[in-house]
C-alpha positions as CSV (number, residue, x, y, z in Angstrom):
1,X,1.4,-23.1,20.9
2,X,5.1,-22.8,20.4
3,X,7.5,-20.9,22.7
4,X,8.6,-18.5,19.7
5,X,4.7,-18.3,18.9
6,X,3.7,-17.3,22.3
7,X,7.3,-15.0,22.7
8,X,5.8,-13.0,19.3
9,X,2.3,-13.0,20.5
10,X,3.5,-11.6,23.9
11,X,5.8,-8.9,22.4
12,X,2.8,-7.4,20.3
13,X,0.5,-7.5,23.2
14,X,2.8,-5.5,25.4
15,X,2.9,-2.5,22.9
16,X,-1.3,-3.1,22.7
17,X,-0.6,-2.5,26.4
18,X,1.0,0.8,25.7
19,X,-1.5,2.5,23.4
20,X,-4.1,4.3,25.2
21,X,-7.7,2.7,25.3
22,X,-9.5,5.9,25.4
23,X,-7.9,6.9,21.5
24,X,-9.3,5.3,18.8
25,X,-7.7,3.0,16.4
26,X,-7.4,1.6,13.1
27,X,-7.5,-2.0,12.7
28,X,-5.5,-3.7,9.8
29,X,-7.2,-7.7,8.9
30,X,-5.1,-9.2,6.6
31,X,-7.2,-12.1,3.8
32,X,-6.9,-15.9,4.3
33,X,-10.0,-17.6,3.4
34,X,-11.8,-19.2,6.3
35,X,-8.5,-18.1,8.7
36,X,-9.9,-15.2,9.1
37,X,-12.1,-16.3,11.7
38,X,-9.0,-15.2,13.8
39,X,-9.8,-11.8,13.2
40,X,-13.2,-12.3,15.0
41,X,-11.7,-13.6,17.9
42,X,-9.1,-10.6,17.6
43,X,-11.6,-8.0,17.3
44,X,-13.6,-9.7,20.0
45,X,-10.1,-8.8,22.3
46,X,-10.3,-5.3,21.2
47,X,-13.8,-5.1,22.5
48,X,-13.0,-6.5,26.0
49,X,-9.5,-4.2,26.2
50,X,-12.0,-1.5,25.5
51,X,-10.7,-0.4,22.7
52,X,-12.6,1.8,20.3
53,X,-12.2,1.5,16.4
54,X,-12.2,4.3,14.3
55,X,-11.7,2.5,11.3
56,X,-11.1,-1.1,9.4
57,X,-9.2,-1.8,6.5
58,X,-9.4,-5.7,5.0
59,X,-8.2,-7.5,2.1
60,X,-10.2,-10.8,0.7
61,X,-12.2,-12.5,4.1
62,X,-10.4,-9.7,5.6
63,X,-12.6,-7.3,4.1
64,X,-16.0,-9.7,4.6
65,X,-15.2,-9.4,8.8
66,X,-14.8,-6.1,8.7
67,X,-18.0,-5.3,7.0
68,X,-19.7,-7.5,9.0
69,X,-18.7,-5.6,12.1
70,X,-19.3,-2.2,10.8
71,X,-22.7,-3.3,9.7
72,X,-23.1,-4.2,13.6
73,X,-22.8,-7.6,13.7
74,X,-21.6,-8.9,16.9
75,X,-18.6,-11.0,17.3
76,X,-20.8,-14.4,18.1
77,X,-23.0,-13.0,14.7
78,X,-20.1,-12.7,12.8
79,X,-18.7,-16.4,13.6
80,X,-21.9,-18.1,13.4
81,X,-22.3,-16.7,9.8
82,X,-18.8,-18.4,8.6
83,X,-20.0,-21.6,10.6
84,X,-23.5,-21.8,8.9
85,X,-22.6,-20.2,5.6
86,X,-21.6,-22.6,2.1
87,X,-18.4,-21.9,0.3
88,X,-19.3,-23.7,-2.4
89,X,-22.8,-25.2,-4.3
90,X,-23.2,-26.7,-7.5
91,X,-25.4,-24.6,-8.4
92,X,-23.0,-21.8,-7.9
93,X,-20.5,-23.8,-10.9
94,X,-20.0,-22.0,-14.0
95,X,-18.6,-23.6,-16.8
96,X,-18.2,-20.4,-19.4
97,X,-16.6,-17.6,-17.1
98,X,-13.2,-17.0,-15.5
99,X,-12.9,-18.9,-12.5
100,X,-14.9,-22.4,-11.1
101,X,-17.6,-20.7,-9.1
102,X,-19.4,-17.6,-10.4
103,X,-19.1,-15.1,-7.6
104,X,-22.0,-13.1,-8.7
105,X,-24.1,-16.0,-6.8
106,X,-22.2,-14.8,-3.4
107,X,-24.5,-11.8,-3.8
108,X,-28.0,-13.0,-2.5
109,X,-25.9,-13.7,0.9
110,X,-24.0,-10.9,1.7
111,X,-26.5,-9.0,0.7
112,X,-29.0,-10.1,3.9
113,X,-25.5,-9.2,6.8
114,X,-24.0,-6.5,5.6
115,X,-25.1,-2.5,4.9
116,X,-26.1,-1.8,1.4
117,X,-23.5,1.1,1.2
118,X,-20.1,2.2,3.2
119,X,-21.8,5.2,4.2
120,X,-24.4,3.2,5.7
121,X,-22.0,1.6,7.9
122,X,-21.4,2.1,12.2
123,X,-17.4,2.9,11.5
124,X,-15.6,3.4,8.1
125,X,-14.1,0.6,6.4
126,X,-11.5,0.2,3.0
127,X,-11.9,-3.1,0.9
128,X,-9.4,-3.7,-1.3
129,X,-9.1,-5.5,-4.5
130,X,-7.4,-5.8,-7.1
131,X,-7.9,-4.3,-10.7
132,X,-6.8,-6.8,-12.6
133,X,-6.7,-4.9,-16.0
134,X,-4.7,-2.0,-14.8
135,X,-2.7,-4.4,-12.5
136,X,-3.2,-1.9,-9.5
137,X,-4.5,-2.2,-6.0
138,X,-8.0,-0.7,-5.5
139,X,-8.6,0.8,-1.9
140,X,-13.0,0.9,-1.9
141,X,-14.4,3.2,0.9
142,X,-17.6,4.7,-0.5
143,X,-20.3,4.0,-2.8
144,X,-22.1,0.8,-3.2
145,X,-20.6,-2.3,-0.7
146,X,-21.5,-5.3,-2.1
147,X,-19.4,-5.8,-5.2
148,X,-16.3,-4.8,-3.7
149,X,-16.5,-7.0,-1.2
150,X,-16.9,-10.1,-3.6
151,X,-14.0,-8.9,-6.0
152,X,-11.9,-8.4,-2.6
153,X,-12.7,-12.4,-2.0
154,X,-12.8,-13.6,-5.2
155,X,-9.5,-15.7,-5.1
156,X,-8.2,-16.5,-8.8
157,X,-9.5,-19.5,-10.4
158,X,-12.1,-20.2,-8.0
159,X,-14.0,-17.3,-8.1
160,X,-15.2,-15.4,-11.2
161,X,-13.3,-11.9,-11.1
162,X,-15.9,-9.0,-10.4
163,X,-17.3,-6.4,-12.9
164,X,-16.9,-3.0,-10.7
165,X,-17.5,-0.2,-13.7
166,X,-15.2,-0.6,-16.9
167,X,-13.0,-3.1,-15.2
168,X,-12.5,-6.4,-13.4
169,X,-11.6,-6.9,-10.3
170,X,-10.4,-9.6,-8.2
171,X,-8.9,-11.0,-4.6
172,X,-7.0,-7.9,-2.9
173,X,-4.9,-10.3,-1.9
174,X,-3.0,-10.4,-4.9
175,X,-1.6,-6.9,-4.5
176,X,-1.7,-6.6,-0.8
177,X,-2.9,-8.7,1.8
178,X,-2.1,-6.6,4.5
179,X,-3.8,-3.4,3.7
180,X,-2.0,-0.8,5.7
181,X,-2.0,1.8,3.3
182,X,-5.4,3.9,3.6
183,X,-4.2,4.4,7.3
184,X,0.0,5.7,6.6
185,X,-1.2,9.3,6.7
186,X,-3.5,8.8,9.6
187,X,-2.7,10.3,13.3
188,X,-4.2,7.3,15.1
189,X,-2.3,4.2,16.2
190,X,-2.4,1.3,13.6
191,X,-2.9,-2.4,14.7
192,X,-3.0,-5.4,12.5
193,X,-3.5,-9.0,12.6
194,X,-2.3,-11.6,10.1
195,X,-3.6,-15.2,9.8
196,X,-1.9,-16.7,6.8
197,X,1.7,-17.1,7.4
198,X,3.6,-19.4,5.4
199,X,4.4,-22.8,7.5
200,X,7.9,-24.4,7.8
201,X,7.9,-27.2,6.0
202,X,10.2,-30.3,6.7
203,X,12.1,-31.5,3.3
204,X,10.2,-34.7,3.1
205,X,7.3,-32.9,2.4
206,X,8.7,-30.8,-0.5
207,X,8.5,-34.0,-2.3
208,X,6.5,-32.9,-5.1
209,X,5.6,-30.0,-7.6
210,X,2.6,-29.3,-6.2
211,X,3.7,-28.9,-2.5
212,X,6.8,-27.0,-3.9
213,X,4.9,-24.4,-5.6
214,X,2.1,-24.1,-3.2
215,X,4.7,-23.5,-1.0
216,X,6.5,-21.2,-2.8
217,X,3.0,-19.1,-3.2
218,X,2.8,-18.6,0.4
219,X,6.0,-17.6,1.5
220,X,5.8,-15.2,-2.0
221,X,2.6,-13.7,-0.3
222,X,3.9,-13.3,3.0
223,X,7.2,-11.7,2.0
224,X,5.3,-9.3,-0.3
225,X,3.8,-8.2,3.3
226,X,5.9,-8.8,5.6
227,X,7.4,-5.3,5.7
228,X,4.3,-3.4,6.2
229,X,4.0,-4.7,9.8
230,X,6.5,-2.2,11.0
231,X,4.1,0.5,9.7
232,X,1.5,-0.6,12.6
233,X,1.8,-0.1,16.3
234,X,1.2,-3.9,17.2
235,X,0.7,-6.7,14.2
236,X,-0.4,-10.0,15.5
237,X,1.2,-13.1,13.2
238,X,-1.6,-15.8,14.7
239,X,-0.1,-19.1,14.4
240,X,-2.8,-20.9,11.9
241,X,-0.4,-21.9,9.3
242,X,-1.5,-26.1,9.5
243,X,-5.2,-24.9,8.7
244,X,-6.6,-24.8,5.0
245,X,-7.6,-21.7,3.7
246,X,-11.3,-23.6,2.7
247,X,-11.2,-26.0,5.8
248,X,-14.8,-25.1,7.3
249,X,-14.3,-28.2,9.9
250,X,-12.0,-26.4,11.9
251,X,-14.0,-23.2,12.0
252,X,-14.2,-23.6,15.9
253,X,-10.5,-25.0,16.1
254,X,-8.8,-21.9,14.4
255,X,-11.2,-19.5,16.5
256,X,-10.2,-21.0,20.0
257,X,-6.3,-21.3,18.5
258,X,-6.6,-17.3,18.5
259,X,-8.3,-17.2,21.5
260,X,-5.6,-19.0,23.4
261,X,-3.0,-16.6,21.5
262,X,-4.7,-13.6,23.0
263,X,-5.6,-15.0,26.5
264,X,-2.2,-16.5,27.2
265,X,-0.3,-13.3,27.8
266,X,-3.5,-11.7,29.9
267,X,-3.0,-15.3,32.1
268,X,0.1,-14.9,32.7
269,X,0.4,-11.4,33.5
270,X,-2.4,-11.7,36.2
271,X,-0.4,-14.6,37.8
């Protein structure tokens, strides 16, 4: 990890080290495909600070973690599912709707780790997604769990946008993939954690129109939620930009990467 990295990492910790651990809080986990394994291993650091939750908001994987957890799943549960879990099967491929892989198929799944309904759930959650007819951002939080939580995933073009009522619904990530919002009017401290920021990139590797406009995608994203950090108490920025967004080999890699983030600062400050 970079000295900046560790500087930012170390900055946010100190104001975690501020809060009080006997108030609850709310927990902000921001989407990135399989990056959001860091949010297990952040959630895992809340449990040890002995911190309690009182609520979880999540956009796109985001959401799937936080679901997870308020269905109990442990942290170790919660990581082995992403480890042992496909992203993608042939027989998931779908030639006649909108996107490669027909989400609907993600169902069966989910289904058998997470609660049926929010209200079934250990602490309250918010999934969002995002109505793409209407072109607003949906905040879900009651009512059925299941379908929101595949149109909060369902990144554009490779997943199939979700049916939820009259309307379709897809990735929350397109509208915000930070989602701070069900929490502004709250009266309990706000922390967040963010696993997709956009890597610097070296002009020799802006050497073609793919790798400009991916590019240009991420830091779009990130800028589009960049500002709502200073809404939180505490936002970790966890440094996983080199990973892929589908990269299942480095499951275990990104985990420990937070880890290290996390347990660097509580090293240091014991020596």
């Amino acid at each position: 990890m970079k000295a900046v990295q560790k500087k930012l990492i170390e900055k946010e910790l100190a104001k975690l080290e501020r809060l009080n651990p006997d108030e609850p809080i709310h927990v902000v986990l921001s989407g990135g495909g399989i990056k959001s394994v860091g949010h297990i291993a952040f959630l895992e650091y809340l449990e040890i600070r002995g911190f309690q939750i009182a609520s979880v908001s999540g956009s796109s994987a985001g959401s799937m973690v936080a679901a997870m957890y308020a269905s109990g799943m442990s942290v170790d549960e919660v990581l082995n599912f992403y480890k042992t879990t496909p992203l993608f099967k042939y027989s998931w491929l779908t030639p006649i709707k909108a996107g490669i892989f027909d989400t609907e198929k993600y169902a069966s799944i989910v289904e058998q780790y997470v609660k049926p309904r929010f209200e079934d759930l250990n602490i309250p959650i918010y999934v969002a997604t995002t109505n793409l007819q209407e072109g607003k951002v949906k905040y879900f939080s009651s009512g059925e769990l299941v379908r929101p939580l595949l149109a909060s995933c369902a990144v554009p073009a490779v997943f199939c946008p979700v049916q939820i009522g009259e309307h379709l619904h897809a990735d929350g990530g397109i509208m915000d993939n930070f989602p701070v919002h069900p929490f502004l009017e709250k009266d309990k401290p706000i922390v967040g954690s963010y696993v997709c920021p956009p890597p610097k990139m070296k002009q020799k590797h802006l050497n073609s129109i793919f790798k400009v406009t991916h590019h240009s995608n991420a830091l779009l994203l990130y800028a589009a939620n960049q500002h709502k950090f200073r809404y939180t108490d505490g936002t970790f920025i966890f440094p996983l930009s080199k990973y892929g967004m589908f990269d299942t080999k480095k499951i275990d890699e990104m985990y420990n990467k937070v880890k290290e983030c996390l347990e660097f600062y509580s090293y240091a400050k014991a020596v």
